[in-house]
One Martini backbone bead per residue (centre of mass of N, CA, C, O) as a GRO file, in nm:
protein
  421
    1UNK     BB    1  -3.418   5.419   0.815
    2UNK     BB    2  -3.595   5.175   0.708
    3UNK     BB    3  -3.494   5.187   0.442
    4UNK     BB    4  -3.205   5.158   0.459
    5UNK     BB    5  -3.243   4.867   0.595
    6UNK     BB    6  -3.383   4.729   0.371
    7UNK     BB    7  -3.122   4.800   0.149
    8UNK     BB    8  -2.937   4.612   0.292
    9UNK     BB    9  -3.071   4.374   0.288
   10UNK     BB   10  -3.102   4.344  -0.017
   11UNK     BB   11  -2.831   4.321  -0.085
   12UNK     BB   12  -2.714   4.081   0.082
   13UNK     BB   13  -2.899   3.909  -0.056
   14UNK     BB   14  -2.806   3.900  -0.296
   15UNK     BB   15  -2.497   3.860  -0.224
   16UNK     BB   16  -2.565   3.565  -0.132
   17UNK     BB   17  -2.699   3.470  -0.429
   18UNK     BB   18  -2.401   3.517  -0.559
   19UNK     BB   19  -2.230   3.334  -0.426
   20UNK     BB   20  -2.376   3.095  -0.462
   21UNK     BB   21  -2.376   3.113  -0.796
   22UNK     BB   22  -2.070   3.098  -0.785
   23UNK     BB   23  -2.026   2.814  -0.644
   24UNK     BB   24  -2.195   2.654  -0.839
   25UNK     BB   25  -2.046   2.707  -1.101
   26UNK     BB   26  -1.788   2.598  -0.999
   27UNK     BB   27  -1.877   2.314  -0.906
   28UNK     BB   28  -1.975   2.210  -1.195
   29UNK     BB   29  -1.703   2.274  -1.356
   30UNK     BB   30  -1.495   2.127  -1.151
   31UNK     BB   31  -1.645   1.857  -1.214
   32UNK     BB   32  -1.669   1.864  -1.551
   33UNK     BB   33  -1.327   1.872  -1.557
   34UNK     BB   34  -1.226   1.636  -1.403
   35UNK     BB   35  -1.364   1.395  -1.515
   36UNK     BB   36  -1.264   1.464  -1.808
   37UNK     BB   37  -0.962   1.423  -1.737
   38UNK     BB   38  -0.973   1.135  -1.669
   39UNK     BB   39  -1.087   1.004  -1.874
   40UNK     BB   40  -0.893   1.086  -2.094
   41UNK     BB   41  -0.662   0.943  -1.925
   42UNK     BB   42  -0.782   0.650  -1.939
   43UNK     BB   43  -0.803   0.612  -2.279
   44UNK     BB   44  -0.602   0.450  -2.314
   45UNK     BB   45  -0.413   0.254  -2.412
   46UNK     BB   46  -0.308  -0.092  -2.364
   47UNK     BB   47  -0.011  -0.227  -2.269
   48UNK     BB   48   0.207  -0.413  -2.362
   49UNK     BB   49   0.427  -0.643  -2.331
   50UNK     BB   50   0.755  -0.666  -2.304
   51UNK     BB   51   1.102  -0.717  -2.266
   52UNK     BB   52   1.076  -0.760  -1.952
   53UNK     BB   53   1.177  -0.905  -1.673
   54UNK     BB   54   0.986  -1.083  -1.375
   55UNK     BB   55   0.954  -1.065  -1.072
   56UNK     BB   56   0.754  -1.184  -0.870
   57UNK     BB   57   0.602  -1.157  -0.540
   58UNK     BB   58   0.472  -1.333  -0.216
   59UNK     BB   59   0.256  -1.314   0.065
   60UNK     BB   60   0.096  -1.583   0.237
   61UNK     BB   61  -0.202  -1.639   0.499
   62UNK     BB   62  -0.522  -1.757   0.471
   63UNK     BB   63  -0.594  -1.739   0.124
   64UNK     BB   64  -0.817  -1.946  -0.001
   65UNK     BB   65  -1.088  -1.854  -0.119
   66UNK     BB   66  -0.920  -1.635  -0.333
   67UNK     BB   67  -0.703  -1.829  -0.457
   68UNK     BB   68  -0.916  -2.024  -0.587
   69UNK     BB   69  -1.112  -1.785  -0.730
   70UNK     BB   70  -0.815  -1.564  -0.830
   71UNK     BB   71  -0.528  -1.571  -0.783
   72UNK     BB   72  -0.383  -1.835  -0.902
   73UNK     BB   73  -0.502  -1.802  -1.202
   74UNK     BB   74  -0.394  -1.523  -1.260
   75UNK     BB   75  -0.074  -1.581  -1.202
   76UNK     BB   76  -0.079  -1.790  -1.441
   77UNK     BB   77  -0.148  -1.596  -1.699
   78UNK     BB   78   0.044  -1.370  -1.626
   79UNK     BB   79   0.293  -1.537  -1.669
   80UNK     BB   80   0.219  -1.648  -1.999
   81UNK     BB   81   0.212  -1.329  -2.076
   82UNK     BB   82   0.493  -1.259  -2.025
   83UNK     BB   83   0.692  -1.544  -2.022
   84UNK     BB   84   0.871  -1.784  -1.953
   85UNK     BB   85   1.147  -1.641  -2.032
   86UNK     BB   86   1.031  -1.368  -1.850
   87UNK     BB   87   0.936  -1.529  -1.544
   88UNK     BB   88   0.927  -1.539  -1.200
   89UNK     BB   89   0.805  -1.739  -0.901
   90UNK     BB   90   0.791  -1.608  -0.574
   91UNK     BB   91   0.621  -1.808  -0.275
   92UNK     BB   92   0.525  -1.716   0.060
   93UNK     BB   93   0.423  -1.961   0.316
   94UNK     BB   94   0.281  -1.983   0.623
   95UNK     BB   95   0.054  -2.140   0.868
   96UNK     BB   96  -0.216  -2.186   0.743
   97UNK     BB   97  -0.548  -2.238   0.894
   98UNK     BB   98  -0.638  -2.315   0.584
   99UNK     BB   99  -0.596  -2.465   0.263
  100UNK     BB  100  -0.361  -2.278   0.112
  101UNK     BB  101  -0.169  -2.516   0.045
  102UNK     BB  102  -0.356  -2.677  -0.174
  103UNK     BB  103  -0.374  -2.480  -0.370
  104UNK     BB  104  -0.039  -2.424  -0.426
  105UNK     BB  105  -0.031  -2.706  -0.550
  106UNK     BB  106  -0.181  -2.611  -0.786
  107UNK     BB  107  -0.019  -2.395  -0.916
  108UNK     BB  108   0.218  -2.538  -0.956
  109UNK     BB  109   0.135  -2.741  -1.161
  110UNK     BB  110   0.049  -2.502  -1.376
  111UNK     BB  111   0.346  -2.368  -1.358
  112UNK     BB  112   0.458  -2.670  -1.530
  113UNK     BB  113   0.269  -2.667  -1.732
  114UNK     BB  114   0.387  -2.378  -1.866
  115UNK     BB  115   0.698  -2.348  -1.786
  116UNK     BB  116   0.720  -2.212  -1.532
  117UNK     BB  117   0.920  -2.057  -1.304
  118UNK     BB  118   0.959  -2.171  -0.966
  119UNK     BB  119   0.845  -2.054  -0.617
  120UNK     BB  120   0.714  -2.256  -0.336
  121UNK     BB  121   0.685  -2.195  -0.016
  122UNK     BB  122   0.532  -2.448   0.250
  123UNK     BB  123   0.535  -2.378   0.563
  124UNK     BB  124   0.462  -2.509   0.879
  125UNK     BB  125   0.501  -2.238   1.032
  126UNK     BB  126   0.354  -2.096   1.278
  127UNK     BB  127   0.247  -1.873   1.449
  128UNK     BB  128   0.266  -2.018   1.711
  129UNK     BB  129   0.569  -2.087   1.688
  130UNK     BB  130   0.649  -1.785   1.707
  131UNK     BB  131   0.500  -1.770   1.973
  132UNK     BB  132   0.676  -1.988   2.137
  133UNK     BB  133   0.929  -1.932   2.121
  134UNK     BB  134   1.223  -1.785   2.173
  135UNK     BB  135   1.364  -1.518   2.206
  136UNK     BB  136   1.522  -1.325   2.008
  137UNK     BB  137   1.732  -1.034   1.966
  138UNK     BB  138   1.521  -0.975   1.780
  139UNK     BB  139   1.184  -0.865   1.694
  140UNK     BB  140   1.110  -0.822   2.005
  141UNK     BB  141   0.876  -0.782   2.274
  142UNK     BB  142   0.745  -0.586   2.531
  143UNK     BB  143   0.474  -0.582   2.683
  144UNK     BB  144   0.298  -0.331   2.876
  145UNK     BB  145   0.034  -0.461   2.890
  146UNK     BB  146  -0.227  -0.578   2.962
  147UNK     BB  147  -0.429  -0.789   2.745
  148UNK     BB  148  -0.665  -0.875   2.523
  149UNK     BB  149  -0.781  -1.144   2.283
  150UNK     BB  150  -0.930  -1.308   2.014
  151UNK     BB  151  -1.003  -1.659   1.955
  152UNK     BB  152  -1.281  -1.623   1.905
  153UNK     BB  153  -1.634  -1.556   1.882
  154UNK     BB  154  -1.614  -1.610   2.246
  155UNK     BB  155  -1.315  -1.598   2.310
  156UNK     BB  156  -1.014  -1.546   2.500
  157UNK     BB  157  -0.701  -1.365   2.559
  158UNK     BB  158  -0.389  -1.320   2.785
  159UNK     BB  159  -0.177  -1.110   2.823
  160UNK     BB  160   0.116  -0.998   2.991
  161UNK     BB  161   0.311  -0.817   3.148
  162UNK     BB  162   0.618  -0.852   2.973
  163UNK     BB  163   0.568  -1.021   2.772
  164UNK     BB  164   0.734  -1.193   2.500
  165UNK     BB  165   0.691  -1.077   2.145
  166UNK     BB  166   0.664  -1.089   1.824
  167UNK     BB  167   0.682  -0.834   1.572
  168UNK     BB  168   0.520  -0.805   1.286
  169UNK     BB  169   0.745  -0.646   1.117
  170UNK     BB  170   0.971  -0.843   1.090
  171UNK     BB  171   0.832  -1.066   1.001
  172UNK     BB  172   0.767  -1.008   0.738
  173UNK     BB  173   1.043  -0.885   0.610
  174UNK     BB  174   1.161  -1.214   0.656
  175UNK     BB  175   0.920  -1.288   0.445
  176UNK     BB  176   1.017  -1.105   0.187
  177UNK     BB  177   1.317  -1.217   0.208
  178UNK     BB  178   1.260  -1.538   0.119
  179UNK     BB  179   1.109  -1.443  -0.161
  180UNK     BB  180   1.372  -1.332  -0.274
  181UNK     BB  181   1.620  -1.514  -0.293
  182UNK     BB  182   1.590  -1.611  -0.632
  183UNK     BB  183   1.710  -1.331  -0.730
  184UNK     BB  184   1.993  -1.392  -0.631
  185UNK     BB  185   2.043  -1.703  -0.758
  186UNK     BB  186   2.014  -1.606  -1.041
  187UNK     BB  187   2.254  -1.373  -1.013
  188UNK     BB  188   2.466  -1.569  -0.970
  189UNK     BB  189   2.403  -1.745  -1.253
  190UNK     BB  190   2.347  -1.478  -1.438
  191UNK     BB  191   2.043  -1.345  -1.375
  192UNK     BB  192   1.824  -1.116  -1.477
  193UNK     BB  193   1.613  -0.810  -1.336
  194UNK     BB  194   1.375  -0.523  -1.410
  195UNK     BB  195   1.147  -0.656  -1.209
  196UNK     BB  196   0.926  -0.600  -0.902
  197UNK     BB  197   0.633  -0.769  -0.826
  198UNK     BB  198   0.428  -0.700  -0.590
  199UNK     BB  199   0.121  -0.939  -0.443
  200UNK     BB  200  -0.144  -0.925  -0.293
  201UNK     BB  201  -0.429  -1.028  -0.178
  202UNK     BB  202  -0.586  -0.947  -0.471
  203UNK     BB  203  -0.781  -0.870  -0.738
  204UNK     BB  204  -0.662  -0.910  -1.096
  205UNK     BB  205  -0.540  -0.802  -1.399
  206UNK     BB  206  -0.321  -0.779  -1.662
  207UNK     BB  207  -0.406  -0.468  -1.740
  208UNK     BB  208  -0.292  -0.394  -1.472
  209UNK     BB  209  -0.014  -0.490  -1.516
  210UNK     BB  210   0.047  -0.309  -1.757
  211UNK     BB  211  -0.024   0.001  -1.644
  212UNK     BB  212   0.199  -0.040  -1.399
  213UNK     BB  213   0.448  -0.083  -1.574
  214UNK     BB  214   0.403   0.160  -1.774
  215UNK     BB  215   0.457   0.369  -1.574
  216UNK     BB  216   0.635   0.653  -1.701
  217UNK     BB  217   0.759   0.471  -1.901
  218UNK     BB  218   0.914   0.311  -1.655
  219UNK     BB  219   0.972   0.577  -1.474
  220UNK     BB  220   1.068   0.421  -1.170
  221UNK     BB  221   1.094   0.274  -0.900
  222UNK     BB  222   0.826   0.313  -0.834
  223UNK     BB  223   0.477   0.143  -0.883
  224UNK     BB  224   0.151   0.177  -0.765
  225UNK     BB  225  -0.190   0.091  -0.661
  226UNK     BB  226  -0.505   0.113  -0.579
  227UNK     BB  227  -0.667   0.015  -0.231
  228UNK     BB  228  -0.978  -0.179  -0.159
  229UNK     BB  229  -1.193  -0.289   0.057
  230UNK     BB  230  -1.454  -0.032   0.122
  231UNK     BB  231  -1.590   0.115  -0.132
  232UNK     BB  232  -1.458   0.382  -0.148
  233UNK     BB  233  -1.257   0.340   0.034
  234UNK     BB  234  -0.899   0.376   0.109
  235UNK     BB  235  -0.677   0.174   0.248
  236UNK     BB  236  -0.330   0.232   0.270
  237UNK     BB  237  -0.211   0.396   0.523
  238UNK     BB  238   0.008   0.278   0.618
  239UNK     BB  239   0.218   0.313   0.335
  240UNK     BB  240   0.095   0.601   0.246
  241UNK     BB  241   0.286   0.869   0.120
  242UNK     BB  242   0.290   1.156   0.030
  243UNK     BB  243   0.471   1.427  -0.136
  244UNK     BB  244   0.553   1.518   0.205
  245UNK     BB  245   0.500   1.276   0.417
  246UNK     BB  246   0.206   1.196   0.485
  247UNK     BB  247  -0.120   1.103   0.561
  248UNK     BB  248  -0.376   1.053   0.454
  249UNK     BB  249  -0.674   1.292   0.460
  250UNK     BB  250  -0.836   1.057   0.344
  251UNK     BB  251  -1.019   0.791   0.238
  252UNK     BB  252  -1.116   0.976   0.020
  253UNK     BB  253  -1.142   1.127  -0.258
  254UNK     BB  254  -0.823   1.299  -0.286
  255UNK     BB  255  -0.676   1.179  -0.010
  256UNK     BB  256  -0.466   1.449   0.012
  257UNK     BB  257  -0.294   1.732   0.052
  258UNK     BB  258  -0.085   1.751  -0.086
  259UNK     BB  259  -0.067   1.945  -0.449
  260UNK     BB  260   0.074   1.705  -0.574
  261UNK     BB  261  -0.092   1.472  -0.555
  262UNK     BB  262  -0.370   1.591  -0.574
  263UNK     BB  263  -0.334   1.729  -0.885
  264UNK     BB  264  -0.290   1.471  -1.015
  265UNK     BB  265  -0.538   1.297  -0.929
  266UNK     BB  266  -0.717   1.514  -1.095
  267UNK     BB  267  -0.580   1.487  -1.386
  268UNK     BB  268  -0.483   1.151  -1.399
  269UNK     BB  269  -0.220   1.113  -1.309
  270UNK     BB  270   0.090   1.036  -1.182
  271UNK     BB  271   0.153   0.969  -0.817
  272UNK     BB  272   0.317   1.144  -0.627
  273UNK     BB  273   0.499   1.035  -0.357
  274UNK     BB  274   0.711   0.872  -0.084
  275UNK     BB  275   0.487   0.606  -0.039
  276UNK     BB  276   0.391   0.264  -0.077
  277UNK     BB  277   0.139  -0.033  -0.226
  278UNK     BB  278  -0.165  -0.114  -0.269
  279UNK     BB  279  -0.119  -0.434  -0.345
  280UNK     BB  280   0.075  -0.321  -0.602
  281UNK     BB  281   0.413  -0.349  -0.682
  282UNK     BB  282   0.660  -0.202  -0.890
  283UNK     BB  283   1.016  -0.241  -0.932
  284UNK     BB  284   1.298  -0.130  -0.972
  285UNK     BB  285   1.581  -0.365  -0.942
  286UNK     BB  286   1.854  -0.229  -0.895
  287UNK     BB  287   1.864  -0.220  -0.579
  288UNK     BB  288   1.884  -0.518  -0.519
  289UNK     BB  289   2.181  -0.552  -0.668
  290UNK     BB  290   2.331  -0.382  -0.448
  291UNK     BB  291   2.706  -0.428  -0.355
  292UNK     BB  292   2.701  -0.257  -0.096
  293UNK     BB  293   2.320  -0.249  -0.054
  294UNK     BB  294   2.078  -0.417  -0.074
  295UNK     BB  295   1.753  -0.401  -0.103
  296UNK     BB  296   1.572  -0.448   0.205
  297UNK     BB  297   1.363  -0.551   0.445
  298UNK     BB  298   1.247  -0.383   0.749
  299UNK     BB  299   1.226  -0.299   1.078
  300UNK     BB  300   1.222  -0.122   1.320
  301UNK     BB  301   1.357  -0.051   1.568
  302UNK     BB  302   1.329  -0.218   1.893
  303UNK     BB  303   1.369   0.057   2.044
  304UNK     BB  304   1.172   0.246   1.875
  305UNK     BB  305   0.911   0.049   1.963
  306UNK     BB  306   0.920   0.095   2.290
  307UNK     BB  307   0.760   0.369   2.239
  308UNK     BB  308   0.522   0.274   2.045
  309UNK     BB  309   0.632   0.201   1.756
  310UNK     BB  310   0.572   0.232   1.379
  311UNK     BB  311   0.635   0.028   1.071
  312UNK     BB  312   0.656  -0.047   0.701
  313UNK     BB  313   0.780  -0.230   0.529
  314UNK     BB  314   0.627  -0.079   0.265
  315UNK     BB  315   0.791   0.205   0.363
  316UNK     BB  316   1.071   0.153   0.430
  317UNK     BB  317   1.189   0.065   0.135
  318UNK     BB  318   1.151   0.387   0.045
  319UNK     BB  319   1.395   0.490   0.228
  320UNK     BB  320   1.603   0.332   0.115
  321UNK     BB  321   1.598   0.401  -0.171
  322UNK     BB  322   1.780   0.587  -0.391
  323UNK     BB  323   1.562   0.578  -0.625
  324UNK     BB  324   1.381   0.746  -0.555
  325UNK     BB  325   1.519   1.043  -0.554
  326UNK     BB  326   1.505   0.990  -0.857
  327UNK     BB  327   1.235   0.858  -0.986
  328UNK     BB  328   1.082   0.800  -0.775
  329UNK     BB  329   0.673   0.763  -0.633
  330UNK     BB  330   0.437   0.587  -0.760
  331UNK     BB  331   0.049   0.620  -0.825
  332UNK     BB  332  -0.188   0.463  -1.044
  333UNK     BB  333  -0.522   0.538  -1.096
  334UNK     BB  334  -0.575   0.323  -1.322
  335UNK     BB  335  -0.497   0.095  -1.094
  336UNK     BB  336  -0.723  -0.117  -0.918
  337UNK     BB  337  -0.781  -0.263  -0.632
  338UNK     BB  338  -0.927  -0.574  -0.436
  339UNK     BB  339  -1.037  -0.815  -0.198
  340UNK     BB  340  -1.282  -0.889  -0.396
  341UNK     BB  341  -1.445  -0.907  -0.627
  342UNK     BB  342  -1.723  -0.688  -0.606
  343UNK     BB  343  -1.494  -0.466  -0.536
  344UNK     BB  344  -1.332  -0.488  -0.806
  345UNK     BB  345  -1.573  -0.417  -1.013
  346UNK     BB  346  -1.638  -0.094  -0.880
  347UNK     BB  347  -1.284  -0.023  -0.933
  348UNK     BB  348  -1.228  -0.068  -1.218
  349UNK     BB  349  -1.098   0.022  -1.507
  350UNK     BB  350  -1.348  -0.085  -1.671
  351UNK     BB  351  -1.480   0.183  -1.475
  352UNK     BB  352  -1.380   0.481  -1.586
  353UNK     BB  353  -1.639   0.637  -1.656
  354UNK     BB  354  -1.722   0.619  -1.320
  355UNK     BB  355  -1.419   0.659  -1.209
  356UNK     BB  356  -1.496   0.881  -1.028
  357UNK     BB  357  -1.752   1.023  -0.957
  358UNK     BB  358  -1.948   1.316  -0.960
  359UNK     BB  359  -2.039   1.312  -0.644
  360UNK     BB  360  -1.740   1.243  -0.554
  361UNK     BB  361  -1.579   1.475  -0.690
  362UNK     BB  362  -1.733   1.732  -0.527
  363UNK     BB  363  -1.725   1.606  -0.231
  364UNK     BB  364  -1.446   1.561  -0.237
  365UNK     BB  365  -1.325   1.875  -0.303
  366UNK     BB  366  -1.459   1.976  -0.032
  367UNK     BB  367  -1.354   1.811   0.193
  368UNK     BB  368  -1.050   1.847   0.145
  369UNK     BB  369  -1.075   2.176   0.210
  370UNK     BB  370  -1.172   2.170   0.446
  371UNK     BB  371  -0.957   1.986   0.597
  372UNK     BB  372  -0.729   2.213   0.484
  373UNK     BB  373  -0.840   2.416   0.680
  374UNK     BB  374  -0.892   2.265   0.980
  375UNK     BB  375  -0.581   2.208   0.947
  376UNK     BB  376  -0.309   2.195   0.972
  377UNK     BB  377  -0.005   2.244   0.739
  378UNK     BB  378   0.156   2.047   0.953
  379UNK     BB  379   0.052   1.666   1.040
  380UNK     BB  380   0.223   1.595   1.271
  381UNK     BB  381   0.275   1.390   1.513
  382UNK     BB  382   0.411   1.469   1.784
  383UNK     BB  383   0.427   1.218   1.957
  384UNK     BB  384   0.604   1.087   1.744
  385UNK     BB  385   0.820   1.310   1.770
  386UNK     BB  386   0.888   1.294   2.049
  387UNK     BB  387   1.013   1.022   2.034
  388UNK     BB  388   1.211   1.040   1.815
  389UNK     BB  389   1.403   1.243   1.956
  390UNK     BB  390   1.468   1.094   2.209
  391UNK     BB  391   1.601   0.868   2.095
  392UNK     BB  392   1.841   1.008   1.929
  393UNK     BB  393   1.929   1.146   2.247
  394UNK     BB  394   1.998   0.877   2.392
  395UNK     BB  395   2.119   0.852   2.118
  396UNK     BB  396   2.338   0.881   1.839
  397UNK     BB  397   2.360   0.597   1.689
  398UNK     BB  398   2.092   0.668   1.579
  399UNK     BB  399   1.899   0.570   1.307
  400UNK     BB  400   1.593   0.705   1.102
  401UNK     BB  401   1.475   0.753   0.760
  402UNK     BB  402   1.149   0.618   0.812
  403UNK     BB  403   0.981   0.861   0.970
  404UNK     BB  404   0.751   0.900   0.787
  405UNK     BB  405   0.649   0.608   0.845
  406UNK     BB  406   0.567   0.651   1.194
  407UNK     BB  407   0.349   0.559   1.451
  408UNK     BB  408   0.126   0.516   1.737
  409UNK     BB  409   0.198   0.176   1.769
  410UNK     BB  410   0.183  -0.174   1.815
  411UNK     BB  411   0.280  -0.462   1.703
  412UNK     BB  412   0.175  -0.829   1.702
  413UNK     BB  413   0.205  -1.168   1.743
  414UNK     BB  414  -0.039  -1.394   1.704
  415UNK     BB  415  -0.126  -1.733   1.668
  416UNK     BB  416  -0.410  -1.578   1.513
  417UNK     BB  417  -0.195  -1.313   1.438
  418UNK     BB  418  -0.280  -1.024   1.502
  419UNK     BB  419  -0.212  -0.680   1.688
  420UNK     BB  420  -0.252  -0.408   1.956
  421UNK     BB  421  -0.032  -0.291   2.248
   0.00000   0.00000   0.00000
């Protein structure tokens, strides 16, 4: 009885040595065919610029030190490196609270003198002007509840339940589209581009834009970089739905649930998904100048926010795309950009053979395994989905195409910046 007994244990012991050596050399197998793959992937050679015409495009607010230290120099290089004759700069700043405004008129100055077209609007409209006007018939919310917001390191301020107050996503897409105006006026006069390249305040080279350019030879609707704030994780889950339409399952590497974003993203290839931005994203052009509907920023009905709901317009962009459907949405993961210099040092191109790391790759891969594991195969946020269906029956005329855009957040414009509701 006891020697039967000592003999299974001795087996168990052995099988569980022999599970562990072979999970051991799976883990080491997978890490070491993964990094070589995209190591693989990441040495092609940098494409030069062709010969699209390239439409610039950013809106900007508070952001003096960035654009000092890089990000001002880094697009008039860019515009001269793309070419006078096929590159427009087109730049919407609003009432930001420090320099900012006397950069973008060095930047004027330098675009200038380069010969490069541009328009830069530094509108004196600040945040205070736009909460503090009368409501507009849409783009406006009541207060919830009431609320208190940081108005400086030491001060408070008080919203009351009910206040009228502008929402932030109409806000932008607003000036998204006033920076967007010069493609419409010079398609007037008879010209047009290939690309829209939209730019938020990150870090970046030519190279990333040579390499986002040229994502699928061409061949997308949309193509997009990835963005960090603070490396290793990934920022944009706001505006990020993988290629099932989900929001990213981890912020840390390999970031998606999808199997075809996720599998792409392994082997080092354009990662399909369903919307993007994440720092820089270049558009096909061709919808913005569709004559019967024209491709425009927009946030969710204000009905539809009143439920406590929000989405991105650099998501909902992606929803409206009718080329989306044919072209895809594709994210490059050759194109990393940051937020500051030293962040974008760490996860640069230029560090293809670093990045992501190997114990990066292995944890990474087991993480994203175990969270598929214990969460859901279908992981809607119900409460999100229950508000979105019963907005839809108390209105049939109701009608939201980019409710995979849609979060449960209220989002709102304060004096000194923005807010959660």
């Amino acid at each position: 009885m006891l020697l039967r007994l000592h003999r299974k244990r001795t087996a168990l012991t052995r099988l569980t040595k022999l599970l562990f050596l072979s999970l051991l050399l799976r883990t080491v197998y997978e890490t070491s065919h993964t990094k070589s793959t995209i190591r693989n992937q990441a040495t092609s050679a940098v494409p030069p610029f062709g010969p699209e015409r390239i439409f610039i495009a950013s809106i900007l607010w508070t952001d003096e030190e960035l654009l000092r230290k890089h990000w001002a120099p880094a697009i008039a290089e860019l515009a001269r490196e793309i070419g006078p004759e096929r590159v427009f700069v087109s730049i919407y700043e609003g009432g930001s609270l420090d320099d900012t405004k006397a950069v973008l008129e060095l930047l004027k100055t330098d675009l200038e003198a380069s010969g490069i077209r541009h328009r830069i609007v530094l509108d004196e409209t600040t945040h205070k002007d736009e909460v503090e006007r009368s409501p507009a018939e849409s783009g406006w919310i009541q207060m919830p509840l009431e609320k208190s917001y940081r108005q400086n390191w030491t001060d408070w301020f008080t919203l009351d339940q009910g206040t009228w107050v502008p929402r932030r996503i109409p806000y932008l897409a607003r000036t998204r589209n006033q920076a967007m105006e010069p493609l419409y006026e010079l398609k007037r006069a008879g010209e047009t581009f290939d690309r829209v390249l939209w730019l938020n305040d990150v870090v970046f080279d030519g190279n990333d834009i040579r390499r986002l350019l040229a994502t699928r030879n061409g061949d997308y609707s949309a193509a997009c970089a990835l963005d960090f704030k603070h490396p290793p994780n990934f920022y944009d889950f706001f505006a990020t739905r993988d290629a099932d339409g989900y929001e990213p399952l981890m912020a840390r590497w390999p970031y998606f649930r999808s199997p075809a974003s996720r599998e792409a993203l392994t082997r080092g290839l354009p990662v399909p998904v369903t919307s993007c931005w994440n720092g820089i994203v270049a558009f096909d052009a061709g919808p913005f100048y569709d004559t019967k509907r024209p491709l425009a920023f927009r946030g969710i009905p204000d009905s539809l926010a009143l439920e406590h709901l929000e989405g991105s317009e650099c998501c909902l962009i992606h929803a409206d795309n009718h080329l989306a459907r044919d072209k895809g949405v594709w994210i490059n993961p050759h194109v990393r950009v940051a937020y500051n210099t030293s962040e974008y040092e760490s996860v640069s191109a230029s560090r293809e053979g670093d990045w992501p790391s190997s114990f990066e790759v292995m944890t990474g891969l087991w993480r994203n395994r175990f969270k598929r594991w214990l969460t859901t195969s279908s992981p809607v946020n119900q409460l999100v989905a229950d508000k979105v269906i019963n907005w839809f029956h108390a209105d049939h005329s109701h009608a939201e195409q980019g409710d995979f855009c849609i979060i449960d957040e209220m989002q709102i414009m304060l004096w000194n910046g923005w807010g959660h509701a």
